[in-house]
BALO-506213 format. One record per residue (C-alpha): residue number from 1; x, y, z; residue in three letters. Coordinates in nm, 4 decimals. Example, Ala and Ser with C-alpha at 12.3 -4.5 7.8 and 13.67 -1.06 7.14 Angstrom:
BALO-506213
 pos     east    north       up code
   1   1.2300  -0.4500   0.7800  Ala
   2   1.3670  -0.1060   0.7140  Ser
***
This chain:
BALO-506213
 pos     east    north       up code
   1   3.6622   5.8525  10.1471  Unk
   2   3.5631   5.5019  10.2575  Unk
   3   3.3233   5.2980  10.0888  Unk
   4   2.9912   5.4794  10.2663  Unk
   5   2.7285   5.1858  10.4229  Unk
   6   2.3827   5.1937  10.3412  Unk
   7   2.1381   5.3674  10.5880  Unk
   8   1.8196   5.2130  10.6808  Unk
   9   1.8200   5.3729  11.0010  Unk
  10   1.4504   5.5198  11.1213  Unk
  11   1.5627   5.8596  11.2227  Unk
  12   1.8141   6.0497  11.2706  Unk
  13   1.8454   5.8982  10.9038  Unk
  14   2.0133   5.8762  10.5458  Unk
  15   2.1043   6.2864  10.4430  Unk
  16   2.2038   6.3342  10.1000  Unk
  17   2.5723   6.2670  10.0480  Unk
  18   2.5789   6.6074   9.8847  Unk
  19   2.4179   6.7779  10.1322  Unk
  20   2.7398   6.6407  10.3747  Unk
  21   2.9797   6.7532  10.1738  Unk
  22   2.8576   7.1341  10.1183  Unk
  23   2.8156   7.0682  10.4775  Unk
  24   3.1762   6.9543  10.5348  Unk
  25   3.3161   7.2320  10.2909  Unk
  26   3.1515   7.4716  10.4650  Unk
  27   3.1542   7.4056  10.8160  Unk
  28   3.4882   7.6040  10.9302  Unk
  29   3.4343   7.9327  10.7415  Unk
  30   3.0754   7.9714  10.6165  Unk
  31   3.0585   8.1764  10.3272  Unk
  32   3.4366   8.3928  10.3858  Unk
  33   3.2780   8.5148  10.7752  Unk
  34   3.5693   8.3261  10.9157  Unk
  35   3.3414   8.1322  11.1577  Unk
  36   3.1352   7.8259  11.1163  Unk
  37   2.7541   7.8088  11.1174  Unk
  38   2.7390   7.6881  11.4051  Unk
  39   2.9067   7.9956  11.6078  Unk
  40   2.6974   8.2595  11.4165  Unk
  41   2.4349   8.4605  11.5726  Unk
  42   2.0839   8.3780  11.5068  Unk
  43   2.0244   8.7643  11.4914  Unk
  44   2.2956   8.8122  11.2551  Unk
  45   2.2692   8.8587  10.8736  Unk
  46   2.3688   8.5298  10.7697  Unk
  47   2.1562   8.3420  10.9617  Unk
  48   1.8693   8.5548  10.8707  Unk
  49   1.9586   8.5148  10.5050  Unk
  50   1.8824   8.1423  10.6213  Unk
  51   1.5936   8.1596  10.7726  Unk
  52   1.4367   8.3439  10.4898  Unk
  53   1.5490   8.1117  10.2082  Unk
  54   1.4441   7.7996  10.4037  Unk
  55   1.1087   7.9297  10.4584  Unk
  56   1.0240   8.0130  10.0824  Unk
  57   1.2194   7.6648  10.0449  Unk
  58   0.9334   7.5095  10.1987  Unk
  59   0.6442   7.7082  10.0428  Unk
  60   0.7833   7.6524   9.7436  Unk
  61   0.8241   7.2594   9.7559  Unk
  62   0.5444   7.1879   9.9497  Unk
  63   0.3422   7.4431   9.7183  Unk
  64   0.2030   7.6171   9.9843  Unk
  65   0.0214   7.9579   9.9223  Unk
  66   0.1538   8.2590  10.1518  Unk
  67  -0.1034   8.2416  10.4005  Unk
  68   0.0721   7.9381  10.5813  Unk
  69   0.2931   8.0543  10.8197  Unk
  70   0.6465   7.8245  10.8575  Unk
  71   0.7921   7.7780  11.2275  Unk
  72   1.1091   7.6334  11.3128  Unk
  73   1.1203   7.4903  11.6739  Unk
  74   1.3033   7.2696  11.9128  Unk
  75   1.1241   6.9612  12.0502  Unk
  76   1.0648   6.6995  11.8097  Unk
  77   0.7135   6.6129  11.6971  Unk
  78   0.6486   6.4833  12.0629  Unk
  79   0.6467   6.8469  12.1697  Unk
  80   0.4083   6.9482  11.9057  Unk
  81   0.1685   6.6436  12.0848  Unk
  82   0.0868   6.8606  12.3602  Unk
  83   0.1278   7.2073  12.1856  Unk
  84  -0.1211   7.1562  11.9397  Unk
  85  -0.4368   7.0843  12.1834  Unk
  86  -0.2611   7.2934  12.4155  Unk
  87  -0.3326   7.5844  12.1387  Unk
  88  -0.6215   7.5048  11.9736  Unk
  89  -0.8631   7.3012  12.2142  Unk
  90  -0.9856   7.3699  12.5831  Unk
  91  -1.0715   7.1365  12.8210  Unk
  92  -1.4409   7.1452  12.7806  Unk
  93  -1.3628   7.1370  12.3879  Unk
  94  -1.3184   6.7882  12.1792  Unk
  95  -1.0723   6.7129  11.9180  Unk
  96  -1.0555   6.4051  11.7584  Unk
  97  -0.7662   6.1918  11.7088  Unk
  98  -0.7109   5.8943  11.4551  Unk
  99  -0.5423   5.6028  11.6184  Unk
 100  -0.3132   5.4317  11.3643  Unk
 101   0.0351   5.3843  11.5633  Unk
 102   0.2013   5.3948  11.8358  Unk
 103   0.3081   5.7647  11.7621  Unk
 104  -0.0592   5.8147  11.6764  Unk
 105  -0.1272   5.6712  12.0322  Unk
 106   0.1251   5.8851  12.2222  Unk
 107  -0.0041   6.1973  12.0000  Unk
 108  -0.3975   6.1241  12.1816  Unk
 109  -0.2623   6.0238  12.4840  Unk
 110  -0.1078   6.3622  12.4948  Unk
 111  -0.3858   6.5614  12.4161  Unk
 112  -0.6165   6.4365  12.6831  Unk
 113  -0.4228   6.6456  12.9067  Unk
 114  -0.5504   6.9267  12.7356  Unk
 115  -0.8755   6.8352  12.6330  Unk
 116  -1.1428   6.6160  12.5654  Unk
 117  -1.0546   6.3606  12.2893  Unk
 118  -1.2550   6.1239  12.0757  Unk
 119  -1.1590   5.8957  11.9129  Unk
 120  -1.2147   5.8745  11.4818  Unk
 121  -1.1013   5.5553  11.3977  Unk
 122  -0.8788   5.2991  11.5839  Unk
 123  -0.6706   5.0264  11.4079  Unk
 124  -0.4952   4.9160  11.7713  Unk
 125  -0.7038   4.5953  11.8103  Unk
 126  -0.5583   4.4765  11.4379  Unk
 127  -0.2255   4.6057  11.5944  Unk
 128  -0.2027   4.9237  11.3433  Unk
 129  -0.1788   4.6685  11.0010  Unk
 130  -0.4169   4.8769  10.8356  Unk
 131  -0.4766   5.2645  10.7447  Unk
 132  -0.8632   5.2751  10.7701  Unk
 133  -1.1317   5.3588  10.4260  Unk
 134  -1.1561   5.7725  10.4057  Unk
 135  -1.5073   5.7125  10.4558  Unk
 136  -1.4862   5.5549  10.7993  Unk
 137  -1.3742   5.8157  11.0331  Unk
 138  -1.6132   5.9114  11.3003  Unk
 139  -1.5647   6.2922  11.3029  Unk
 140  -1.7817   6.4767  11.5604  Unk
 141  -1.9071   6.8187  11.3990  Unk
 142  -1.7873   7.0252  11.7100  Unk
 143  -1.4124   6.8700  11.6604  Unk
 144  -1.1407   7.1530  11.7093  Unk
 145  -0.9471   6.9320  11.4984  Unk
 146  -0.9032   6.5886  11.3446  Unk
 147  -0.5263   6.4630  11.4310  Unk
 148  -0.4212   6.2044  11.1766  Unk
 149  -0.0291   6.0568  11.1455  Unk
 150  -0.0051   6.0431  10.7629  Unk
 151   0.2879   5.7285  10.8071  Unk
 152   0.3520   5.5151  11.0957  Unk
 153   0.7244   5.4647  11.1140  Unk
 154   0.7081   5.1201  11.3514  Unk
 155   0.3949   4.9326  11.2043  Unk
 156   0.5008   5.0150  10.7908  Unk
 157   0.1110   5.1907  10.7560  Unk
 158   0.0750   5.5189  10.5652  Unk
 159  -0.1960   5.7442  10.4482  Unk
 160  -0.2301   5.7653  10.0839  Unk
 161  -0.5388   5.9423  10.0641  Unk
 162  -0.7190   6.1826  10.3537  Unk
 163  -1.0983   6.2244  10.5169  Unk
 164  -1.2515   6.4902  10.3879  Unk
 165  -1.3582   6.6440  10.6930  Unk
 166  -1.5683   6.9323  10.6224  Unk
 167  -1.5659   7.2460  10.8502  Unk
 168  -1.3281   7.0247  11.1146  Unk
 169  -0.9410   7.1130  11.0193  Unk
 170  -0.7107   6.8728  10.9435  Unk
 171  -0.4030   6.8355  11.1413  Unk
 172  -0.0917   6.5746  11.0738  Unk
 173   0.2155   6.4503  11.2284  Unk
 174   0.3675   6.4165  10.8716  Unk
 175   0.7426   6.3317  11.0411  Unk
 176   0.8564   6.0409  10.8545  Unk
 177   0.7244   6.1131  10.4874  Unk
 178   0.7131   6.4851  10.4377  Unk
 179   0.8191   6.6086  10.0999  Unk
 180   0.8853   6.2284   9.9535  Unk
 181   0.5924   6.2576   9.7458  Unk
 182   0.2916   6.4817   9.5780  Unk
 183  -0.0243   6.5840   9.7935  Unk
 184  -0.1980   6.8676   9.8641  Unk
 185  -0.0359   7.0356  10.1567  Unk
 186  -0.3290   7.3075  10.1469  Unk
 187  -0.5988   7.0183  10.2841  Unk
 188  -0.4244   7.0658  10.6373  Unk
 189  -0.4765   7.3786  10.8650  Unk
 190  -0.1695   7.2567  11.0416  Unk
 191   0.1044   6.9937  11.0078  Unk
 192   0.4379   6.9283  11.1628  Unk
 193   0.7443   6.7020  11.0918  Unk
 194   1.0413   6.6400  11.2953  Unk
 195   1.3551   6.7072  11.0223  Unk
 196   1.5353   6.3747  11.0771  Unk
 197   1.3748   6.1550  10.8414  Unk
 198   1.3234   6.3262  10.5173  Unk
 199   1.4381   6.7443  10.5813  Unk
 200   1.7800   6.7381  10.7678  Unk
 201   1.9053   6.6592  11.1097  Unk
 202   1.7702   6.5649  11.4416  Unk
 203   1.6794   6.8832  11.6431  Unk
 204   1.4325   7.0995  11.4099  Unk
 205   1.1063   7.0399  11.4182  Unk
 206   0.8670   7.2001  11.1423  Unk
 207   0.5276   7.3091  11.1972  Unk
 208   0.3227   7.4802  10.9359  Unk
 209   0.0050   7.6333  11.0093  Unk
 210  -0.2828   7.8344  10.8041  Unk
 211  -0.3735   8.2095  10.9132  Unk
 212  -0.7145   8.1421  10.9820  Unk
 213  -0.6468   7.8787  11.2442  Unk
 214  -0.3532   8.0363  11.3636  Unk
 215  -0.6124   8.3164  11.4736  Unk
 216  -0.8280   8.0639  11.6556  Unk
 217  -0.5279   7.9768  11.8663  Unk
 218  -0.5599   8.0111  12.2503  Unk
 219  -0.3561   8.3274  12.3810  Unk
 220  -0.3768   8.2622  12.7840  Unk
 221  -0.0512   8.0198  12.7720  Unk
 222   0.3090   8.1005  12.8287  Unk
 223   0.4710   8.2971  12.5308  Unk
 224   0.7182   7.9976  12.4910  Unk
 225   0.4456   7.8109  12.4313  Unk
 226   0.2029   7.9563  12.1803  Unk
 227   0.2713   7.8970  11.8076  Unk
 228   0.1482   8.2810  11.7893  Unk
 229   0.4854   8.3845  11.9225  Unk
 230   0.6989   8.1923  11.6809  Unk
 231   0.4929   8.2671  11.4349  Unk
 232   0.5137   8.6710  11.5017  Unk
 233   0.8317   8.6350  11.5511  Unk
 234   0.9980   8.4347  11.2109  Unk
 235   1.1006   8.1230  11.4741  Unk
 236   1.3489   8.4104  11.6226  Unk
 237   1.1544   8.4602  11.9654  Unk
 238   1.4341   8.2587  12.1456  Unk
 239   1.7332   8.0926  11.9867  Unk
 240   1.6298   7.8634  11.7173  Unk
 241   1.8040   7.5452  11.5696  Unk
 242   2.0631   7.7021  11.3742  Unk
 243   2.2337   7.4384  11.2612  Unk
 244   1.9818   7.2024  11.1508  Unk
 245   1.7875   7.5177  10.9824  Unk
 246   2.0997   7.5448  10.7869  Unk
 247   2.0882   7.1801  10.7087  Unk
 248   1.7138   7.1927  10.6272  Unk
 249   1.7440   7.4511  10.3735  Unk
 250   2.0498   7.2346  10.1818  Unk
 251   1.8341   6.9419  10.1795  Unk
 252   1.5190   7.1316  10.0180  Unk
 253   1.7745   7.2876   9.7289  Unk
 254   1.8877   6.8735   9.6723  Unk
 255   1.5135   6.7857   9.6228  Unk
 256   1.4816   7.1007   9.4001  Unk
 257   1.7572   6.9435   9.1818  Unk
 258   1.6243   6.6294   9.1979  Unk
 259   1.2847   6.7455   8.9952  Unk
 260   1.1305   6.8458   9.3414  Unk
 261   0.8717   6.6733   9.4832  Unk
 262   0.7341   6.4840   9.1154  Unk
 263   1.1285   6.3456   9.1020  Unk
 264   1.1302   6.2436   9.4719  Unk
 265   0.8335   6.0862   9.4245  Unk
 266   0.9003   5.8970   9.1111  Unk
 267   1.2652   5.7202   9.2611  Unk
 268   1.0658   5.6506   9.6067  Unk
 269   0.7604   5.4804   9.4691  Unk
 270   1.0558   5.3048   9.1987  Unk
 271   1.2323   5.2163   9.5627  Unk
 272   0.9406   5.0658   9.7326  Unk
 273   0.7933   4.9048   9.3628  Unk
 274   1.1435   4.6924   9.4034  Unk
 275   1.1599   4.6431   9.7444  Unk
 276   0.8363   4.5224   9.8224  Unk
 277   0.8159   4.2759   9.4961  Unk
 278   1.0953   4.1350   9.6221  Unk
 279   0.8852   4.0382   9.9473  Unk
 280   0.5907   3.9319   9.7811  Unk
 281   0.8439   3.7484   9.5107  Unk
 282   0.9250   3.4582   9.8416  Unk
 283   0.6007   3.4836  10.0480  Unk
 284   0.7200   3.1627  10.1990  Unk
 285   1.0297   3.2904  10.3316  Unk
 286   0.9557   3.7096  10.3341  Unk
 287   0.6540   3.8137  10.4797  Unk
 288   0.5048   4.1714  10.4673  Unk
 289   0.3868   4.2862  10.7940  Unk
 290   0.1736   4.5756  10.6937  Unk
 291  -0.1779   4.5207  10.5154  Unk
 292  -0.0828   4.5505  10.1194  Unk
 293  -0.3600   4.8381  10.0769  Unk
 294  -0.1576   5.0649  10.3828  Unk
 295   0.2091   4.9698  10.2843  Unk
 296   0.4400   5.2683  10.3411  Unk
 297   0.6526   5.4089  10.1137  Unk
 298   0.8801   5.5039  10.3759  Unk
 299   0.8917   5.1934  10.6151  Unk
 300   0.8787   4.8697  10.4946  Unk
 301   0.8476   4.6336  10.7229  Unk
 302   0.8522   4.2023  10.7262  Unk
 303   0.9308   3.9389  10.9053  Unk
 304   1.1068   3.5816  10.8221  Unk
 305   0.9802   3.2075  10.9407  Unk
 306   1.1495   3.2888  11.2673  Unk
 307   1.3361   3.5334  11.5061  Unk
 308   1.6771   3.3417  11.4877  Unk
 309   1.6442   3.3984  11.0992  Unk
 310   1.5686   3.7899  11.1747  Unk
 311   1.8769   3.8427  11.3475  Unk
 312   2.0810   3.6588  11.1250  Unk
 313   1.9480   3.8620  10.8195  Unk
 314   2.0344   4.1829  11.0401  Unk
 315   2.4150   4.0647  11.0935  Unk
 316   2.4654   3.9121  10.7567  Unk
 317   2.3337   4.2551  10.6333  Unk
 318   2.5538   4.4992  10.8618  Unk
 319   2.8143   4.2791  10.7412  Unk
 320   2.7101   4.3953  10.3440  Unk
 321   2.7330   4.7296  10.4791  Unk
 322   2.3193   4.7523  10.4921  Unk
 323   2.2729   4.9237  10.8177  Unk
 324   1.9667   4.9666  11.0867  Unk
 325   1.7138   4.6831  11.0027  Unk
 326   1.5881   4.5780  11.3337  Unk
 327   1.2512   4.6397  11.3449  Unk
 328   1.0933   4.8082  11.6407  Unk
 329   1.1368   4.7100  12.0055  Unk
 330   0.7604   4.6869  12.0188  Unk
 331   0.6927   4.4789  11.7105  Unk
 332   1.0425   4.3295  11.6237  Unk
 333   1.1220   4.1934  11.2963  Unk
 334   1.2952   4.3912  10.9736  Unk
 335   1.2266   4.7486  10.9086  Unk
 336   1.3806   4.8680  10.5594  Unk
 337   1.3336   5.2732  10.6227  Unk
 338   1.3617   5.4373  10.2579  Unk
 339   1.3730   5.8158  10.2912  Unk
 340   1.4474   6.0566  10.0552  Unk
 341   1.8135   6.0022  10.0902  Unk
 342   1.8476   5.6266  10.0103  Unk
 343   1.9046   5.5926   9.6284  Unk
 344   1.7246   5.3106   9.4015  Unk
 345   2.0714   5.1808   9.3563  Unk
 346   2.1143   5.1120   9.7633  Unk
 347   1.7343   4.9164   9.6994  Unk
 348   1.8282   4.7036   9.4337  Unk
 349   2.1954   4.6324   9.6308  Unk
 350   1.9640   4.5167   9.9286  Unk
 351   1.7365   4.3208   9.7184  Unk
 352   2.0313   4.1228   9.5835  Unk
 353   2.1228   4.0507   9.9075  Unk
 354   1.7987   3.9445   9.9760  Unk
 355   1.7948   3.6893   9.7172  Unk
 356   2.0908   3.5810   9.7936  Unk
 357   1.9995   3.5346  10.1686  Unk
 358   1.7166   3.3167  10.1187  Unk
 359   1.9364   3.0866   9.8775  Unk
 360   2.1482   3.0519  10.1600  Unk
 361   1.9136   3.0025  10.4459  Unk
***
């Protein structure tokens, strides 16, 4: 096999290498049927074997208690934007929505569709540097919900703690830093993460919610459309994701071998400990863009004395085999995304580079 590149892409991202290869071994004749994975029946056996292992896969890393109920669905976490007012809020109803990104943004935007939102705290006017104090959301007491994004892939911002928010449950868009570290899942009466960052391939979208707001759910919409369906029926209501269910439940065996979630979190904050003192190491040349206090563990973004010196640093880097560093469209600069799957030895490769860069500059 050829020398693989390093992959900073934001999503679809980095997968396990050995997760590829049980992948690759498998994907002509899964397990002696004499058919791939990808041509079996989602009622079938196999698949249902699946299904079942990667749910108590995800109780079981996340350390969730039996009451949550685990949904697999198409979509991506912009679906889950409009399903989650569109379940648990009316129109004469409030929910309240933190804005702290741009996919924070489009999540509120989306809800006022559906119902009334309010907003708990805004960071838009700082242009999302910061993750606000846990003691300075505005949370009405008649919320349906508080909707916080626990890492904001474009700005580099992350959650490391959460409101406490009293009788109003807690909802997340947890897409690009699910299972890379320790919290307590059971805070949230409902969270959801598209599976390309940390959990598998683009296409899956996980959504776990509690019993006793599942029951609070609305039941006038559309079957297709009420998270009481899935939930009733295992994900199996209509054809689910197959593929990238199968994927899912290889990655959450790798983090189980890698000391689950205590080991994931040790390399990652060991990954972002090196990355970022390399930043702060040249503050003349490297500058962090994301308020020190909010840095991401996930997304580490910067930017260099000027744009001509960005895309240099993006083509000298492709040609070191470091791949997908241009920042976002909206904010430009570098963007360093870290999942799971990126190793401390890719980090420290990239932060020699870095050194050697600015020598050279």
């Amino acid at each position: 096999m050829a020398t693989r590149n390093v992959n900073f892409n934001p999503g679809p991202a980095a997968l396990p290498l050995e997760v590829l290869q049980t992948v690759q071994d498998e994907l002509l004749d899964y397990h002696g049927t004499g058919m791939s994975i990808l041509e079996s029946s989602h009622r079938g056996k196999e698949f249902e074997a699946i299904n079942d292992q990667t749910i108590a896969l995800i109780r079981e890393v996340l350390g969730l208690t039996d009451d949550y109920h685990v949904l697999f669905l198409g979509g991506g976490a912009s679906t889950q934007f409009a399903l989650v007012p569109m379940n648990f809020a009316g129109e004469d109803q409030v929910a309240a929505y933190a804005d702290t990104g741009e996919f924070a943004s489009k999540a509120m935007k989306e809800a006022k569709s559906a119902c009334r939102v309010h907003v708990a705290f805004s960071s838009k006017e700082d242009k999302y540097r910061a993750i606000p104090p846990m003691d300075s959301f505005d949370i009405p007491a008649d919320a349906t919900y508080l909707h916080v994004c626990t890492n904001n892939t474009i700005e580099g911002t992350q959650f490391h703690d959460f409101p406490r928010t009293g009788n109003v449950p807690l909802i997340a868009d947890m897409s690009s830093d699910i299972a890379s570290r320790q919290i307590d899942y059971q805070r949230f009466a409902l969270f959801y993460a598209g599976a390309q960052k940390n959990l598998g391939p683009s296409g899956v979208t996980l959504v776990v919610i509690r019993d006793d707001f599942l029951n609070t759910a609305r039941q006038d919409l559309p079957a297709i459309l009420r998270y009481r369906t899935h939930a009733d029926n295992k994900s199996l209501y209509n054809t689910p994701p197959v593929f990238g269910i199968y994927i899912m439940k290889l990655v959450l065996e790798w983090i189980q071998r890698n000391g689950g979630l205590a080991g994931v979190e040790r390399t990652n904050s060991a990954k972002k400990d090196l990355l970022y003192g390399a930043i702060d190491a040249a503050p003349d040349f490297y500058r962090g863009a994301a308020d020190k206090a909010s840095r991401s563990w996930m997304n580490v973004t910067m930017r260099l004395p000027s744009e001509d010196l960005e895309a240099k640093f993006i083509a000298d880097a492709k040609n070191e085999g470091l791949l997908g560093l241009k920042g976002h469209r909206s904010v430009g600069g570098i963007r360093f995304s870290i999942y799971n799957a990126v190793s401390l030895e890719d980090i420290q490769k990239t932060v020699d580079f870095m050194e050697r860069f600015q020598k050279s500059a």
